[in-house]
N, C-alpha and C positions, 0 to 999 in steps of 0.2 A: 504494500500500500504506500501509494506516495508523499509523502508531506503536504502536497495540498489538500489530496485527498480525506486526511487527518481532519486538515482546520474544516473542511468545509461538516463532516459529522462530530466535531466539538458540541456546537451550541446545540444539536439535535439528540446528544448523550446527555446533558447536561438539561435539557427541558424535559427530557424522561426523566430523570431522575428528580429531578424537583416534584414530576408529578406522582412519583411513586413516593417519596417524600408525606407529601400532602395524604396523599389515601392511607398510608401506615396512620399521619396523626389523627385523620378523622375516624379509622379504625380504631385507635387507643383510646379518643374519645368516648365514642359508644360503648368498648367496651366499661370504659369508666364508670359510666352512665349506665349501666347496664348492672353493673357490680353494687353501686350502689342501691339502686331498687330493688335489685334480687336480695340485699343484705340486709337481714330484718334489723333497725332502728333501736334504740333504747325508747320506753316509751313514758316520754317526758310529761304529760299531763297527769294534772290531777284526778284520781281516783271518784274524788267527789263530786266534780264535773260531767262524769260520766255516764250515760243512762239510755238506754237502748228506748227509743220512742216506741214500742208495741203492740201501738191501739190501731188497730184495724177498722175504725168505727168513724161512719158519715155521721158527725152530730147533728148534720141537716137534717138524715132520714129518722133523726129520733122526734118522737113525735111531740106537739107542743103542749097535749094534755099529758103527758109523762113528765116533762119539764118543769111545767107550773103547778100540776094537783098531787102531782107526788115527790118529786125530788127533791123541789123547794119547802117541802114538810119537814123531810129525812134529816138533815142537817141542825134546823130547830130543835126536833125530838130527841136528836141524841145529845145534843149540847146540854139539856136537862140535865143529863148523865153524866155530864163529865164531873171529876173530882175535883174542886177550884183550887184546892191545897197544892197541887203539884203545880211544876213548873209549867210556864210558857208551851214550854216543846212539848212535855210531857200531856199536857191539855192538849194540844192539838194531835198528837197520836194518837192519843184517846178518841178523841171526838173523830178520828176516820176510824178507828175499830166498833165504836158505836154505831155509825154511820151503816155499817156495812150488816150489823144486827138488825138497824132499824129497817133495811133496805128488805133482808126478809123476813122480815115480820111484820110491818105495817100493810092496813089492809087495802086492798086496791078491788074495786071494781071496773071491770074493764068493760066495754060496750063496744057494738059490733059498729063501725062505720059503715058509710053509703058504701066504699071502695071497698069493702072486707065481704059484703053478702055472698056473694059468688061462692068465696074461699071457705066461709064460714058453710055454708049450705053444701058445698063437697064435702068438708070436714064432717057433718052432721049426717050427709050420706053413708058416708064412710066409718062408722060411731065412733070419732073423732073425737073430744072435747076443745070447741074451738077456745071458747072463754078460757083453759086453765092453759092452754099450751099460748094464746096471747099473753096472759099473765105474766109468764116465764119469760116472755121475751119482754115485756115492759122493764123487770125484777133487772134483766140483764142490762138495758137500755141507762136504767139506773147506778148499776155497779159500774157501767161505760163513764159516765158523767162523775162518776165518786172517783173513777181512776183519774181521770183526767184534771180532776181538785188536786188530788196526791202529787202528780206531776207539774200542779202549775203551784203548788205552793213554798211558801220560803219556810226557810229557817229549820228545815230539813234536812240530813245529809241524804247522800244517793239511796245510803246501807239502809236506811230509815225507809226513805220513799220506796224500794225494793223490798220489803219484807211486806208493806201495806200492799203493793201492789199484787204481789206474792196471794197473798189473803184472801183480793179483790178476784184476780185472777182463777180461783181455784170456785170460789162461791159460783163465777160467772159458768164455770167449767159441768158444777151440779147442777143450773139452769139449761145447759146445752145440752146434758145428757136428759133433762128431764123431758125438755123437747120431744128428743129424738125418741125418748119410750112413750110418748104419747103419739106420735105419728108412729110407733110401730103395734102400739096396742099393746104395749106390756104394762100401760101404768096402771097401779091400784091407787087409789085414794086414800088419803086414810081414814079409818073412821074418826067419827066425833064421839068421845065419851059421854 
């Protein structure tokens, strides 16, 4: 090869290699960036900040006689109950553990609306109990709105608000099953002494 021949593939070795250059660093990059989101983080926030939002629930489709004739009952009724001797905090754990008593056991009369005839008239074909298995879901509709006090209230830790909802959660869980044994035909009633 001749000496000119040389110079003239100088600057054409030298532009390869700058651009092999470059793709190695934007390779090292990625890989960097890559390393780093694969490698799981120390996890720097507070604990008590923390809370898995869990409510699955349109508080639109709860209805506004659930709202106003019962729920806003629940809250007064149990505050009755609460012990004023304890603290602050202690008064307001109470008053959602009461909450969640009064939720079932306050008494509710439910009535069929214009939009429920249909449902209710299948249900009744079907010897269905439309009125107790709507109950149940009113009962739940309730415990939805008492979880969501629990979550939107202060002066709570997480570990607090998680044990109420825990509560909330389980009560809601005996309404769901109760549901489902009345659509299947296994519920009994109980009797009245």
């Amino acid at each position: 090869m001749s000496s000119i021949s040389a110079l003239k593939h100088m600057p054409f070795e030298k532009a390869q290699q700058h651009s092999m250059r470059n793709q190695l660093t934007q390779h090292a990059n990625f890989a960097s960036v890559m390393q780093s989101v694969l490698t799981e983080k120390p996890n720097n926030s507070v604990p008590e900040h923390l809370m898995a939002l869990s409510l699955n629930v349109n508080f639109d489709d709860i209805s506004e006689q659930t709202k106003r004739n019962y729920y806003e009952q629940v809250l007064p009724n149990a505050r009755e109950r609460v012990d004023k001797s304890q603290s602050a905090k202690n008064q307001k754990i109470q008053l959602f553990e009461e909450s969640v008593i009064e939720i079932k056991d306050i008494a509710i009369k439910v009535d069929i609306e214009i939009d429920e005839v249909n449902e209710a008239l299948l249900f009744s074909s079907l010897g269905i109990d439309f009125l107790k298995y709507k109950e149940a879901g009113v009962r739940a509709d309730m415990l939805s709105l008492l979880e969501k006090d629990v979550y939107q209230s202060e002066g709570l830790t997480a570990s607090e608000k998680q044990v109420l909802i825990d509560t909330i959660a389980m009560e809601r869980d005996k309404l769901t099953s109760l549901q489902e044994n009345i659509l299947a035909g296994t519920y009994m009633p109980k009797e009245k002494n």
